[in-house]
Backbone as XML, in Angstrom:
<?xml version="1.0"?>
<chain id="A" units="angstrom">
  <residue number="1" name="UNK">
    <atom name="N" x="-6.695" y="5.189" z="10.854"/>
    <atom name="CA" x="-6.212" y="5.597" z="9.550"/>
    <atom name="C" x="-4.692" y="5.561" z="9.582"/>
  </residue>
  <residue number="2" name="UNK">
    <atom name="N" x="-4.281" y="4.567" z="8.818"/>
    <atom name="CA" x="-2.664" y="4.607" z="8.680"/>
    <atom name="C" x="-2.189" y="5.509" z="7.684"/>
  </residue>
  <residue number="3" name="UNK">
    <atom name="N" x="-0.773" y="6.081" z="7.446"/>
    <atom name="CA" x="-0.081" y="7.086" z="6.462"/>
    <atom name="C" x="1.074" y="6.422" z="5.920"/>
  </residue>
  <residue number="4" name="UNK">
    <atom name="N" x="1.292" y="6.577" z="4.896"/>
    <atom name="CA" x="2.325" y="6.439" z="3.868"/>
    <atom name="C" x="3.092" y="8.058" z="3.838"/>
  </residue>
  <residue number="5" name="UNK">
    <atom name="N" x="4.240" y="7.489" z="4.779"/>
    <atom name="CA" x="5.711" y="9.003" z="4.187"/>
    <atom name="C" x="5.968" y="9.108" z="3.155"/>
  </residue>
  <residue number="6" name="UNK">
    <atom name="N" x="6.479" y="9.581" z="2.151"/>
    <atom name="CA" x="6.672" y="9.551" z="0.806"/>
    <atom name="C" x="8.158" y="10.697" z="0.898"/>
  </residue>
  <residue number="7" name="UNK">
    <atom name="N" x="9.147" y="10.023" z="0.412"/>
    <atom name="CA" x="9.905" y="10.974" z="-0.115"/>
    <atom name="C" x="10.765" y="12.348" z="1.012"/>
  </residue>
  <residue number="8" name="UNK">
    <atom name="N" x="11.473" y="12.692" z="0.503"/>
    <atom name="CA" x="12.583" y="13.594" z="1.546"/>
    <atom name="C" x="11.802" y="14.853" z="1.388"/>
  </residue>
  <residue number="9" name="UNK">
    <atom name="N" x="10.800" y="15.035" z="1.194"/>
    <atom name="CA" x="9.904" y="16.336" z="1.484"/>
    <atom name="C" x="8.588" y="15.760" z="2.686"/>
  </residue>
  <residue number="10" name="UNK">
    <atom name="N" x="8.695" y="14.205" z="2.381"/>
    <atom name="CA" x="8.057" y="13.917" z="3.407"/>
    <atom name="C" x="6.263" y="14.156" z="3.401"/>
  </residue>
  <residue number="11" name="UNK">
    <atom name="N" x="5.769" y="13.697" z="2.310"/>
    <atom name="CA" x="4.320" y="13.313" z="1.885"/>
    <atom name="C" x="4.036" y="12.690" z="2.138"/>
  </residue>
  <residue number="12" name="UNK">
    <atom name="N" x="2.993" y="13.265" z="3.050"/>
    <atom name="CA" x="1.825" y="12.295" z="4.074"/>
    <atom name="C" x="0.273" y="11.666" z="2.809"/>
  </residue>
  <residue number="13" name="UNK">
    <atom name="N" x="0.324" y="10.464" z="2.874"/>
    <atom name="CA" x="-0.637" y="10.156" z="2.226"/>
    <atom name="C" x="-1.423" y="8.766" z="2.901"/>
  </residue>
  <residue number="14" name="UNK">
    <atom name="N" x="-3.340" y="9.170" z="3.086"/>
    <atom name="CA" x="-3.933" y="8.652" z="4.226"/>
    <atom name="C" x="-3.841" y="7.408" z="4.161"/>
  </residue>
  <residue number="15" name="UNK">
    <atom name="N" x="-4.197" y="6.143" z="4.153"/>
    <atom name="CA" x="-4.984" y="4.903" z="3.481"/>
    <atom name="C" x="-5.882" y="3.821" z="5.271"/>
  </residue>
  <residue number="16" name="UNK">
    <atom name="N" x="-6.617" y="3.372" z="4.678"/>
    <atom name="CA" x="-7.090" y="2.608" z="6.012"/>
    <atom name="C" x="-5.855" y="1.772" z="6.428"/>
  </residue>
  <residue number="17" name="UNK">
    <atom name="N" x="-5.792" y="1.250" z="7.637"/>
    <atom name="CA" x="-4.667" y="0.354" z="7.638"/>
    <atom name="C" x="-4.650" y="-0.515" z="7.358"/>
  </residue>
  <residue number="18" name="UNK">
    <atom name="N" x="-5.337" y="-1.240" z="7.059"/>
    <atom name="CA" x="-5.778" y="-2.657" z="6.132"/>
    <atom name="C" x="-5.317" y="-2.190" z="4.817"/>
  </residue>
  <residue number="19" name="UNK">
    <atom name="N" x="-5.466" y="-1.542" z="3.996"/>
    <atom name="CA" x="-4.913" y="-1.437" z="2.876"/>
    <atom name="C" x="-3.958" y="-0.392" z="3.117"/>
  </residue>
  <residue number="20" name="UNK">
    <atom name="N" x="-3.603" y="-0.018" z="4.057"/>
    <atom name="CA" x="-2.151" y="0.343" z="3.470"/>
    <atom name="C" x="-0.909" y="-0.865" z="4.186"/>
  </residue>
  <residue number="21" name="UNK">
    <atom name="N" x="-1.741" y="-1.824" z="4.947"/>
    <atom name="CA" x="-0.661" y="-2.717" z="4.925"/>
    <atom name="C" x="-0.563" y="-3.749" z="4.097"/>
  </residue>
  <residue number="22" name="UNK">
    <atom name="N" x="-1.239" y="-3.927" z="2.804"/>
    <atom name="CA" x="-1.397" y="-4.413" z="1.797"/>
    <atom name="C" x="-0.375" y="-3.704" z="0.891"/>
  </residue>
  <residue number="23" name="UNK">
    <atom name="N" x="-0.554" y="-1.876" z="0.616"/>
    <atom name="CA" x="0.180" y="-1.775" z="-0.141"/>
    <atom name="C" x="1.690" y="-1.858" z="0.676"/>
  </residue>
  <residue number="24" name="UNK">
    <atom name="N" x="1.884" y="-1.669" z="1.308"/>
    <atom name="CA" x="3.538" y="-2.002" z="1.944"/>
    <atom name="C" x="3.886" y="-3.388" z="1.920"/>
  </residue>
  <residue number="25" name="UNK">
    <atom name="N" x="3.333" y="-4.101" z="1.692"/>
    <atom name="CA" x="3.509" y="-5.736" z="1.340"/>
    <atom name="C" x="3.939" y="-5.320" z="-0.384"/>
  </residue>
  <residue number="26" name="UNK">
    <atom name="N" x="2.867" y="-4.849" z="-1.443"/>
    <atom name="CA" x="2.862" y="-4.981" z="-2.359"/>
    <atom name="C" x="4.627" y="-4.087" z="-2.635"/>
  </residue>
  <residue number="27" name="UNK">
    <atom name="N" x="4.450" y="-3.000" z="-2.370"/>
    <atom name="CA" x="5.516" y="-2.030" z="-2.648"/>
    <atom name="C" x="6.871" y="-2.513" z="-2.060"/>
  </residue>
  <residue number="28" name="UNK">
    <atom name="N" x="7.184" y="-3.379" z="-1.708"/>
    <atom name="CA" x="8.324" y="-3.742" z="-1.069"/>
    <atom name="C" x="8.610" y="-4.393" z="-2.172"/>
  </residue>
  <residue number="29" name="UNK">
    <atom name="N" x="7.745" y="-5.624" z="-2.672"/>
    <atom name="CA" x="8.343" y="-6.611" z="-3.453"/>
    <atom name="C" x="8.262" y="-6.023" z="-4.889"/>
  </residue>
  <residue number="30" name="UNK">
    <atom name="N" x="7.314" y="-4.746" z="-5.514"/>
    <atom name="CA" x="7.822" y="-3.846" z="-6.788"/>
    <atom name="C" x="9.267" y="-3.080" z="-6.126"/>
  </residue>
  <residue number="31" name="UNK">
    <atom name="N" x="9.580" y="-2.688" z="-5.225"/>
    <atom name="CA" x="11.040" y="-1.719" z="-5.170"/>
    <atom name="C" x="11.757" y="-3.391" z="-5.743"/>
  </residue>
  <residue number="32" name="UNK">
    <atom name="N" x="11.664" y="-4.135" z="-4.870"/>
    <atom name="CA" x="12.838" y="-5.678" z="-4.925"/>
    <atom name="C" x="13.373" y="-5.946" z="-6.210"/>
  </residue>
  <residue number="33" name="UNK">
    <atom name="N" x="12.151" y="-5.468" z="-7.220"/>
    <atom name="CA" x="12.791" y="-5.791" z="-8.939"/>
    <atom name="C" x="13.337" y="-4.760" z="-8.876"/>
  </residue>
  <residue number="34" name="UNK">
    <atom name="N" x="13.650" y="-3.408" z="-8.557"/>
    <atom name="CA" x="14.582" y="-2.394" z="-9.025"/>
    <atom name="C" x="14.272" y="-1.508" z="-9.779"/>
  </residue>
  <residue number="35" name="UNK">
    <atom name="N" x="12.770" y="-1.707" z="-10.328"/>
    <atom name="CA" x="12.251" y="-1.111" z="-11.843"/>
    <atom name="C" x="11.501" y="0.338" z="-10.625"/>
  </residue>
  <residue number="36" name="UNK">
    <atom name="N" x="11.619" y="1.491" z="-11.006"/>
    <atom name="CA" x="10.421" y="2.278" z="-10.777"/>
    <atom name="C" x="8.882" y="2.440" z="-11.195"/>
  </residue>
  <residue number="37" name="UNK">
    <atom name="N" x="7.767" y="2.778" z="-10.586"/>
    <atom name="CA" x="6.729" y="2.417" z="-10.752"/>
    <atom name="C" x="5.883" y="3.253" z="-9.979"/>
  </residue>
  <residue number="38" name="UNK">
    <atom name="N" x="4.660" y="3.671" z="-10.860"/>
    <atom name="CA" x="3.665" y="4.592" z="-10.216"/>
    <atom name="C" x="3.072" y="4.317" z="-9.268"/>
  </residue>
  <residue number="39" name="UNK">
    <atom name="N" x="2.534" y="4.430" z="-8.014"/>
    <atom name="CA" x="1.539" y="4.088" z="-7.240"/>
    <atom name="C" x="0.007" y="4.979" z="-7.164"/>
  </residue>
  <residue number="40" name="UNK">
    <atom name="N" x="-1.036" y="4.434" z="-7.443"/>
    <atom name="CA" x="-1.907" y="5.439" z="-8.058"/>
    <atom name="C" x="-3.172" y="5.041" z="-6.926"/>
  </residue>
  <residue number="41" name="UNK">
    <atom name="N" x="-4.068" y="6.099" z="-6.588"/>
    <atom name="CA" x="-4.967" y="5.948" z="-5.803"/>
    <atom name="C" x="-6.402" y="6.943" z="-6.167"/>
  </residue>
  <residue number="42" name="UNK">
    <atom name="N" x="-7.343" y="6.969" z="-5.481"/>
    <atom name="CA" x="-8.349" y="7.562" z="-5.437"/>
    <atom name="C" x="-9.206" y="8.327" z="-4.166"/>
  </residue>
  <residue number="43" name="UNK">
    <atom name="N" x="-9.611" y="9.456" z="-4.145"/>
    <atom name="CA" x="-10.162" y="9.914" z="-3.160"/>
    <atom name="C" x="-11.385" y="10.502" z="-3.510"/>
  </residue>
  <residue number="44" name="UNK">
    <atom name="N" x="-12.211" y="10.929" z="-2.142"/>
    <atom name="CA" x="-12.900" y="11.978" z="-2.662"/>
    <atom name="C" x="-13.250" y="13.592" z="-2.075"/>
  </residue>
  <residue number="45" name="UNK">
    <atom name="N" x="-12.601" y="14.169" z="-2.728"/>
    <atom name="CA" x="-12.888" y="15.552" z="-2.125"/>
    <atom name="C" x="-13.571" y="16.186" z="-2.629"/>
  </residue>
  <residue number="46" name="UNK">
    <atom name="N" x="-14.569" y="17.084" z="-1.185"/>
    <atom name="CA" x="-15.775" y="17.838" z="-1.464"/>
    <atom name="C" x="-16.779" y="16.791" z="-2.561"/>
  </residue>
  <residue number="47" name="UNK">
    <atom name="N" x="-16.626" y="15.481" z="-2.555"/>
    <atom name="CA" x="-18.172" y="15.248" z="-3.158"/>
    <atom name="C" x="-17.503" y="14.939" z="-4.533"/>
  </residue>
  <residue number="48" name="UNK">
    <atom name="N" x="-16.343" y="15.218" z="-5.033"/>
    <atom name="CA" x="-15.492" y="14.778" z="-6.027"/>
    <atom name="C" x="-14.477" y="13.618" z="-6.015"/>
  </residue>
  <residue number="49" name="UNK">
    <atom name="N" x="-14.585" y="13.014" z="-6.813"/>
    <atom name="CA" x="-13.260" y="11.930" z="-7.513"/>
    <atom name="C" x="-12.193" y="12.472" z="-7.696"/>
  </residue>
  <residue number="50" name="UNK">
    <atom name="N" x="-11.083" y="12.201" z="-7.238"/>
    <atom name="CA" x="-9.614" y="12.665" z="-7.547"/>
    <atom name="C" x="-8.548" y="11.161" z="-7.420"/>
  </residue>
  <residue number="51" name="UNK">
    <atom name="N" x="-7.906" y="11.745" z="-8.791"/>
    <atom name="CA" x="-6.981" y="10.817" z="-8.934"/>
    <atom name="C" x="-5.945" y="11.154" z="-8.291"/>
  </residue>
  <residue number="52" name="UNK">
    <atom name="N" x="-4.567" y="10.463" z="-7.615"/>
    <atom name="CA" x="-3.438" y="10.833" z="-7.255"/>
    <atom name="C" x="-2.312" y="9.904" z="-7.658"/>
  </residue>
  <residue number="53" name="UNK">
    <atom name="N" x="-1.155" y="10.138" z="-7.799"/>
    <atom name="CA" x="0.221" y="9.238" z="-8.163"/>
    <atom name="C" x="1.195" y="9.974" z="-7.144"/>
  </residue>
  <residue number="54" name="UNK">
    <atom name="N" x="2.190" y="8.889" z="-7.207"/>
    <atom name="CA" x="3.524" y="9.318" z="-6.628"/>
    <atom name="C" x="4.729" y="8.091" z="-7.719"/>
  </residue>
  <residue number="55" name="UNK">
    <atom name="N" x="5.682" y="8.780" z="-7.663"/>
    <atom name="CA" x="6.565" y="7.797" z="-8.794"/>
    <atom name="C" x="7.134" y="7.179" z="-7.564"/>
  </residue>
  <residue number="56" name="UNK">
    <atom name="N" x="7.582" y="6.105" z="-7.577"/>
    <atom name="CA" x="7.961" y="5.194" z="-6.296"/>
    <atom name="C" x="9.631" y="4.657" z="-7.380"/>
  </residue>
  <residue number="57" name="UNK">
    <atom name="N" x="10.327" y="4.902" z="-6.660"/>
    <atom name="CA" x="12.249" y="4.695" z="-6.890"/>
    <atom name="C" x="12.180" y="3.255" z="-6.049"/>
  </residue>
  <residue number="58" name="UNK">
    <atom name="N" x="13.460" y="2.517" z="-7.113"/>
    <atom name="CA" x="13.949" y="1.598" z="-5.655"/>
    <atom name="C" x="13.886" y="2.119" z="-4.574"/>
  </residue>
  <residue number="59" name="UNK">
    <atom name="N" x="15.092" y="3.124" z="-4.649"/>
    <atom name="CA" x="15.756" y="3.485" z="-3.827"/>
    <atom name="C" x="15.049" y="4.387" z="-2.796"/>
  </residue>
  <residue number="60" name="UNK">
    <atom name="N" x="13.617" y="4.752" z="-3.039"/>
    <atom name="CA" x="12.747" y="5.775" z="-2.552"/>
    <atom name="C" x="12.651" y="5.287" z="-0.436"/>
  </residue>
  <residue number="61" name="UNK">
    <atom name="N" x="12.467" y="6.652" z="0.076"/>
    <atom name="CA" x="12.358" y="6.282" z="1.451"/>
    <atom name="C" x="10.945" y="6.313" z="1.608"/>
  </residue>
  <residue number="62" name="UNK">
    <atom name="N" x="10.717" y="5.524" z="1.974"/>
    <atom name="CA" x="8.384" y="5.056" z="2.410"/>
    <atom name="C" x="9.214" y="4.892" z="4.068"/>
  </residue>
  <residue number="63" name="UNK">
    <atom name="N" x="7.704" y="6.045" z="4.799"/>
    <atom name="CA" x="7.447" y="5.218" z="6.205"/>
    <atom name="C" x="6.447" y="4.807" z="6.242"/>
  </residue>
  <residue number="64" name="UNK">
    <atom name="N" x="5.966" y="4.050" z="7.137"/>
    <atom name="CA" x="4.954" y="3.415" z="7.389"/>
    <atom name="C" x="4.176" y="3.451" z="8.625"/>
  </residue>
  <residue number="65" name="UNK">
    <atom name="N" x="2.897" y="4.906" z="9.154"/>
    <atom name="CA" x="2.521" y="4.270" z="10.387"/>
    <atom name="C" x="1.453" y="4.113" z="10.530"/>
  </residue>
  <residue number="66" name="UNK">
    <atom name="N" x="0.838" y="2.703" z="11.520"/>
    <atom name="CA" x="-0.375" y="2.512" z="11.629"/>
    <atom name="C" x="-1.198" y="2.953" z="12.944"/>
  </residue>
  <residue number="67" name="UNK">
    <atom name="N" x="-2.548" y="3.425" z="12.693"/>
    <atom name="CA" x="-3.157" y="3.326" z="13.885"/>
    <atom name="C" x="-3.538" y="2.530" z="14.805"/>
  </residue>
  <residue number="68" name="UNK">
    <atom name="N" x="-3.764" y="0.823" z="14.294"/>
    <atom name="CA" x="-3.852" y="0.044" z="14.925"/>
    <atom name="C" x="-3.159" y="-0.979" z="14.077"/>
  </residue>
  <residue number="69" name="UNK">
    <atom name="N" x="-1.740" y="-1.780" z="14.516"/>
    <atom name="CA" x="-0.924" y="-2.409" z="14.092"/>
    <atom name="C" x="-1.146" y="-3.702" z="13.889"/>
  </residue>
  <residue number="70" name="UNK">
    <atom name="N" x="-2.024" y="-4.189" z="14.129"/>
    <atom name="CA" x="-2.536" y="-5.657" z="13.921"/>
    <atom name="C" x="-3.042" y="-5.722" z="12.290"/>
  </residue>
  <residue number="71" name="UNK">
    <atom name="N" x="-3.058" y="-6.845" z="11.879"/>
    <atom name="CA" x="-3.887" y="-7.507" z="10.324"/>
    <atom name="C" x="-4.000" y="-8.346" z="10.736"/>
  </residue>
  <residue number="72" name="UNK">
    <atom name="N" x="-5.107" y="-8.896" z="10.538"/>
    <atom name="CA" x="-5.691" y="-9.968" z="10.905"/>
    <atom name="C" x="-5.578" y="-10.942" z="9.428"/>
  </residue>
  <residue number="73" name="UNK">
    <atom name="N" x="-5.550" y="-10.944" z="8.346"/>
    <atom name="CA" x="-4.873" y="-12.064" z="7.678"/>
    <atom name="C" x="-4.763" y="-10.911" z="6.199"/>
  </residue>
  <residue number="74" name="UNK">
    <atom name="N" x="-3.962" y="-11.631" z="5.580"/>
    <atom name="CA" x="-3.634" y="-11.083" z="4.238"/>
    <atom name="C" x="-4.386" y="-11.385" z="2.990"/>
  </residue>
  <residue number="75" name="UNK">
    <atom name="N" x="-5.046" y="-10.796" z="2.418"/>
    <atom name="CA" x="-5.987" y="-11.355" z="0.939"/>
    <atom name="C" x="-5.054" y="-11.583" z="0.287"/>
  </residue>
  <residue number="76" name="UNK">
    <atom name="N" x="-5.152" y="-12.509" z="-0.528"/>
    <atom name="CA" x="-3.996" y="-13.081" z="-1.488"/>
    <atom name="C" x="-4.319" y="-12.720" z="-2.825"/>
  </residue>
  <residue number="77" name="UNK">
    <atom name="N" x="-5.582" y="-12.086" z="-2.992"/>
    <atom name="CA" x="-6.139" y="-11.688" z="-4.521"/>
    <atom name="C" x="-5.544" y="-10.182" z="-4.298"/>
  </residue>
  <residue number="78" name="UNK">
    <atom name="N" x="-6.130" y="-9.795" z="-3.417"/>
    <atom name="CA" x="-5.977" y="-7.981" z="-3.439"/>
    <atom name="C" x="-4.894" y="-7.708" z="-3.561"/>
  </residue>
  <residue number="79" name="UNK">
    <atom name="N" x="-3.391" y="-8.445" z="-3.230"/>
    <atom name="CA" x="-2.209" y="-8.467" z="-3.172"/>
    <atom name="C" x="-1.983" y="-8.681" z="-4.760"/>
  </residue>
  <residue number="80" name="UNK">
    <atom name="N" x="-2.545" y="-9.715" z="-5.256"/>
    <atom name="CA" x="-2.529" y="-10.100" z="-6.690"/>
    <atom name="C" x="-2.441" y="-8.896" z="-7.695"/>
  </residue>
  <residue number="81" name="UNK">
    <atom name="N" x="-3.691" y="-8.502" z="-7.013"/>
    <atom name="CA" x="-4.484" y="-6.677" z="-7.704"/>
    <atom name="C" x="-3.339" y="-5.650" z="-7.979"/>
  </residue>
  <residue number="82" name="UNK">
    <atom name="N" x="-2.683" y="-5.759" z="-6.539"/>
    <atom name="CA" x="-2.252" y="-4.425" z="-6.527"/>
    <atom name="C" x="-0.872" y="-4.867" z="-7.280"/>
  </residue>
  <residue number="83" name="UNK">
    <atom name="N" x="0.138" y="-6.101" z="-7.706"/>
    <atom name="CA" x="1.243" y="-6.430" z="-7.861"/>
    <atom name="C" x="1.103" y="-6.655" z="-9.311"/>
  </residue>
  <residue number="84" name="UNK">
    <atom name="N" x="-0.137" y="-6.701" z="-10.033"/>
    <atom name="CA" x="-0.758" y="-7.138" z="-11.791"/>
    <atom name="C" x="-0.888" y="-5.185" z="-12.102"/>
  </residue>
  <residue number="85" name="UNK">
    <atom name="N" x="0.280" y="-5.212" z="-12.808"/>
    <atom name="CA" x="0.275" y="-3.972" z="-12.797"/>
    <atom name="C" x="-1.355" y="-3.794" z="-14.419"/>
  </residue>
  <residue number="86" name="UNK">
    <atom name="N" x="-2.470" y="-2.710" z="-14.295"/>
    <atom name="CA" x="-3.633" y="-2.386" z="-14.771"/>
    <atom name="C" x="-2.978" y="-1.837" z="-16.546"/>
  </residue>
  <residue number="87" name="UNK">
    <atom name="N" x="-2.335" y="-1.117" z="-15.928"/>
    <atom name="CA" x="-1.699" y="-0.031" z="-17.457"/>
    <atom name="C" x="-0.319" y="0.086" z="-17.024"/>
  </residue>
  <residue number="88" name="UNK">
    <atom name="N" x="0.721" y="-0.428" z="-17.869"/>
    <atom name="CA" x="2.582" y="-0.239" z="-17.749"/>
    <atom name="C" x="2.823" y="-0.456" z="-16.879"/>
  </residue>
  <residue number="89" name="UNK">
    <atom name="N" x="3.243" y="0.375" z="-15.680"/>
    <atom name="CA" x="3.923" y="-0.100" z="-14.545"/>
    <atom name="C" x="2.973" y="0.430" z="-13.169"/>
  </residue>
  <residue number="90" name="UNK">
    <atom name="N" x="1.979" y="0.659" z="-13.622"/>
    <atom name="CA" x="1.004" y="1.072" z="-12.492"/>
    <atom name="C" x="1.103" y="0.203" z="-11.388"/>
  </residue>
  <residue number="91" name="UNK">
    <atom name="N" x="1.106" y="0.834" z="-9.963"/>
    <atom name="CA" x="0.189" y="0.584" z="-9.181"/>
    <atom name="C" x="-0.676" y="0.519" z="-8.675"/>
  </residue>
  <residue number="92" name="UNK">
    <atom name="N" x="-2.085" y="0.338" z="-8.396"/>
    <atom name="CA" x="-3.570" y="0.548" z="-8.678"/>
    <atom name="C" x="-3.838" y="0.587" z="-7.033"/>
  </residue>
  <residue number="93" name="UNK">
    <atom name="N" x="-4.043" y="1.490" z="-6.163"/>
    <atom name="CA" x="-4.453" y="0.683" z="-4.837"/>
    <atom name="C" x="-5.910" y="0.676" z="-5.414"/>
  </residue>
  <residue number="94" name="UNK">
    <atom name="N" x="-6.933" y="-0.037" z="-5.275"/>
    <atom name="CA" x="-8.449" y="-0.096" z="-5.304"/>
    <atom name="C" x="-9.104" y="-0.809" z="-4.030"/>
  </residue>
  <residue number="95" name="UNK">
    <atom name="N" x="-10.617" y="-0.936" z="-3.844"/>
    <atom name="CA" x="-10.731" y="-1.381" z="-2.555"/>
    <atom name="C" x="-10.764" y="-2.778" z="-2.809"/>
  </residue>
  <residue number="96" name="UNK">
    <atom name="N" x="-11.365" y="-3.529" z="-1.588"/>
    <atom name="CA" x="-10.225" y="-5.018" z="-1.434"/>
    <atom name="C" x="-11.430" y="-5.821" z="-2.000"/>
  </residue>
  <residue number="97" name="UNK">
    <atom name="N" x="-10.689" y="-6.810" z="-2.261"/>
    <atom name="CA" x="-11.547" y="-8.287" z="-2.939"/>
    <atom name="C" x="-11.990" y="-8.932" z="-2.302"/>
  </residue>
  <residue number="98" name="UNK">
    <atom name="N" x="-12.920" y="-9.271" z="-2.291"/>
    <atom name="CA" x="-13.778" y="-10.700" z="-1.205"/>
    <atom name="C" x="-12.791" y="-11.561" z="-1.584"/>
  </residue>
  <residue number="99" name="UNK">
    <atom name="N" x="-12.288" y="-12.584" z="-0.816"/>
    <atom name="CA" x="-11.557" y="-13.531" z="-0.888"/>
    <atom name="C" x="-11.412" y="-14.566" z="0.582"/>
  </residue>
  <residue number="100" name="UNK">
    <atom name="N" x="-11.268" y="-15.869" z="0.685"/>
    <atom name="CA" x="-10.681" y="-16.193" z="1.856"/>
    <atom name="C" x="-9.052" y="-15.959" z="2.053"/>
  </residue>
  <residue number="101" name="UNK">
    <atom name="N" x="-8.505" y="-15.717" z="3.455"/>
    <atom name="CA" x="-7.618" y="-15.029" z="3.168"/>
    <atom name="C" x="-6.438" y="-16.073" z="3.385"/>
  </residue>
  <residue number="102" name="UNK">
    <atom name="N" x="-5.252" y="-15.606" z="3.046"/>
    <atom name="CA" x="-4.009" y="-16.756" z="2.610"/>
    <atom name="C" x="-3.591" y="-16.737" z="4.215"/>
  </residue>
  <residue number="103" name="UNK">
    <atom name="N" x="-2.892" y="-15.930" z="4.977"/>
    <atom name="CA" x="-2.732" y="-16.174" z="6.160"/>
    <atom name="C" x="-3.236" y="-15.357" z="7.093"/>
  </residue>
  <residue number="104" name="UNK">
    <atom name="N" x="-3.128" y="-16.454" z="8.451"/>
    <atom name="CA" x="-3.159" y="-15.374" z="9.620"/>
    <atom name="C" x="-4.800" y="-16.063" z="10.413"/>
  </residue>
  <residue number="105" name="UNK">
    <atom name="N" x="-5.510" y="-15.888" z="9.491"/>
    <atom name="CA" x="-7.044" y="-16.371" z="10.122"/>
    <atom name="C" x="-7.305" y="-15.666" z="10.586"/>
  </residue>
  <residue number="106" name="UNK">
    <atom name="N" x="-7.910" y="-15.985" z="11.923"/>
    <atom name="CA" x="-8.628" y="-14.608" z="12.942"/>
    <atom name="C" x="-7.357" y="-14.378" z="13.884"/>
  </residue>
  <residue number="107" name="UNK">
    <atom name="N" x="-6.148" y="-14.666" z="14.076"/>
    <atom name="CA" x="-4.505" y="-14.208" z="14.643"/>
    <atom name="C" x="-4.278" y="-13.287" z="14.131"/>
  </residue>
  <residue number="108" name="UNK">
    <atom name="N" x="-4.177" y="-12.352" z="15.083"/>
    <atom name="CA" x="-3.596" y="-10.721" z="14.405"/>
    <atom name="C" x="-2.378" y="-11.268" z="14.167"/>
  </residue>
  <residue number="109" name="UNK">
    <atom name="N" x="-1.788" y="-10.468" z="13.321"/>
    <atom name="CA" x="-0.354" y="-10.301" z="12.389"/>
    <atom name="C" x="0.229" y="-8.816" z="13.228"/>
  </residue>
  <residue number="110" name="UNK">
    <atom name="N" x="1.554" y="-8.808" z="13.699"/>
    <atom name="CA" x="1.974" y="-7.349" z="13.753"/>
    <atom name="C" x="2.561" y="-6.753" z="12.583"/>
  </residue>
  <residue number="111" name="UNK">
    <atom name="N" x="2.234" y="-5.639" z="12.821"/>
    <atom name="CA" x="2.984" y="-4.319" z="11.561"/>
    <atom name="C" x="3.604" y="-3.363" z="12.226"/>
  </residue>
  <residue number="112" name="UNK">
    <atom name="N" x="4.700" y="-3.515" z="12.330"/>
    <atom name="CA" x="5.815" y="-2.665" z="12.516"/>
    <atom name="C" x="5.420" y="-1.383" z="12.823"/>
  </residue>
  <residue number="113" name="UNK">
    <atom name="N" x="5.415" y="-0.397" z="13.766"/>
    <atom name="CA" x="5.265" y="0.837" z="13.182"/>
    <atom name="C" x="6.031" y="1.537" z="12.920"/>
  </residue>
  <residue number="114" name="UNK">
    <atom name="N" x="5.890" y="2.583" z="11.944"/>
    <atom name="CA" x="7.637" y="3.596" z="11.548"/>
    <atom name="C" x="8.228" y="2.783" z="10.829"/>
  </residue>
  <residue number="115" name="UNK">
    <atom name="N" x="8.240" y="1.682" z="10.199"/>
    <atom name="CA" x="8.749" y="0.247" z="9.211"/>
    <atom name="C" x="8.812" y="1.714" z="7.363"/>
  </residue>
  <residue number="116" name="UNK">
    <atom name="N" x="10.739" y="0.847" z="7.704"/>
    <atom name="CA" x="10.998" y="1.864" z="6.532"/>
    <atom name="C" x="11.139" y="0.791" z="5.438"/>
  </residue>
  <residue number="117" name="UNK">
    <atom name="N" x="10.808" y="0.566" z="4.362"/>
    <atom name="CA" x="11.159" y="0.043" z="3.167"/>
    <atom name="C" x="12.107" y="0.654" z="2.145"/>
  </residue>
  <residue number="118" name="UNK">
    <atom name="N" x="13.009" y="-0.069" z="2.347"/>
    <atom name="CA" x="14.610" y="0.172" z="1.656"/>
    <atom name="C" x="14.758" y="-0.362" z="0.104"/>
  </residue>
</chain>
């Protein structure tokens, strides 16, 4: 299970590492336009649906760490998903798309760990 830092209070938020190294792909290149933008997710606690957001700044500090640092290739739709903003400036994480994938094949990819996005 990889975590997303969030912010100078420092909000830990879970995601598998497969998709959260999707959204750190995605969220790099929404900070790059400069525009701010929601990042929105889903869980479930106790047997319930819960929605969550965080407002994401250019300028915002994200860490990034994974439990196991490898990706083995990148979906090029799910990336699509998460960068086609759903409603205004949303970010949607949802789970991933069947797709063949754009790179990497069966070659792990490294992911940085502690990788800050500026």
């Amino acid at each position: 299970m990889g975590v997303l830092i969030f912010g100078a209070w420092r909000r830990r938020i879970e995601f598998e590492d497969r998709t959260l190294a999707h959204v750190r792909i995605a969220v790099r290149a929404r900070m790059e336009q400069g525009q701010p933008f929601r990042l929105t997710w889903r869980t479930l606690q106790e047997s319930e649906p819960r929605s969550h957001a965080i407002l994401v700044q250019p300028n915002a500090v994200l860490e990034y760490r994974f439990d196991h640092p490898r990706l083995n290739a990148v979906n090029r739709l799910w990336l699509r998903e998460l960068l086609t903003p759903a409603s205004g400036r949303d970010m949607v994480v949802a789970a991933e798309p069947e797709q063949a994938p754009l790179l990497g094949g069966d070659r792990p990819s490294p992911i940085p760990e502690g990788g800050v996005a500026a």
